[in-house]
C-alpha positions, 0 to 999 in steps of 0.5 A: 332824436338819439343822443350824438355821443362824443368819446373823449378821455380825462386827465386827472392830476395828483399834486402832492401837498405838505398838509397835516391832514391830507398828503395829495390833493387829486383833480382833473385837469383836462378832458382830451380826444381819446387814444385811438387804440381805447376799448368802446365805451362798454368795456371799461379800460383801467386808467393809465399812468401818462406821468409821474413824478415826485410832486405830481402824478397824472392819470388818463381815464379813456373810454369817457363820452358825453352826450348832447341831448336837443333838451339841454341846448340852452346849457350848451350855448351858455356854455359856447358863448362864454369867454373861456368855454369849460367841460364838467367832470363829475368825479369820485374818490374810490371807496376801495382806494386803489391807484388812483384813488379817483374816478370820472363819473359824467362828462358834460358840456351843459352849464345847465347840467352842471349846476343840476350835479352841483346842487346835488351835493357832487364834486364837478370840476371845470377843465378847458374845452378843447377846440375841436370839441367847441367846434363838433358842438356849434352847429348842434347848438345853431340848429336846437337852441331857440332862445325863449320869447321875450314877454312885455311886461308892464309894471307900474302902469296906471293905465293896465288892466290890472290896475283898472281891476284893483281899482274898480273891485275897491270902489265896490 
């Protein structure tokens, strides 16, 4: 089964900050419906300044999507059934520098996945998940997670197999 894509768009904020070493922290801020007029996603649109003023500044990366793969549908129902449902960005800071000097890499919706990018060494943020997004996500999530069985386990039972086998093979 292909992959459903869904294309949204990612806010990024600069904050200024009175620091010694550092004069700006950047993040994002919020993952958004992308402006109707945006590329596709294969010819990447420069950012666009939505805002700018002299303590904050903030960014728009359209042309972002992320994908919901039948694999990762126990990170998005973790994710769906939490109390404040998040989007992950992955994100970079520029090489090059530029303005701005950051970028989003991933989007994703899957607790799962976003453990996976942070256990890797990469900055991921969490931003709120709009409702509609939540909303175009139940039903995939309804019809591809299948929680696992659950397994009797016995522990301490005197009377299980595996004690009678101890047993039994000390006796020898």
């Amino acid at each position: 089964m292909a992959a459903l894509r869904f294309p949204v768009a990612v806010i990024f904020q600069r904050t200024a900050i009175v620091n010694r070493w550092i004069s700006e922290k950047w993040e994002p801020v919020a993952v958004v419906p992308p402006v109707a007029s945006a590329n596709s996603v294969a010819d990447k649109a420069p950012p666009v300044r939505i805002n700018d003023e002299s303590s904050t500044a903030r960014w728009r990366f359209d042309d972002q999507a992320f994908e919901l793969h039948p694999c990762e549908a126990e990170g998005y129902y973790l994710n769906l059934t939490s109390p404040d449902p998040k989007a992950f960005v992955m994100w970079r800071m520029s090489e090059e520098g530029g303005d701005p000097p950051c970028f989003p890499v991933i989007v994703t919706v899957s607790y799962n996945e976003a453990a996976r990018m942070l256990d890797g060494g990469e900055r991921v943020d969490a931003v709120p998940l709009p409702a509609g997004i939540r909303a175009w996500m139940e039903p995939f999530v309804a019809d591809h997670y299948r929680p696992e069985p659950k397994k009797k386990v016995r522990r301490n039972d005197p009377l299980g197999d595996d004690a009678l086998r101890r047993e039994r093979g000390s006796h020898r």
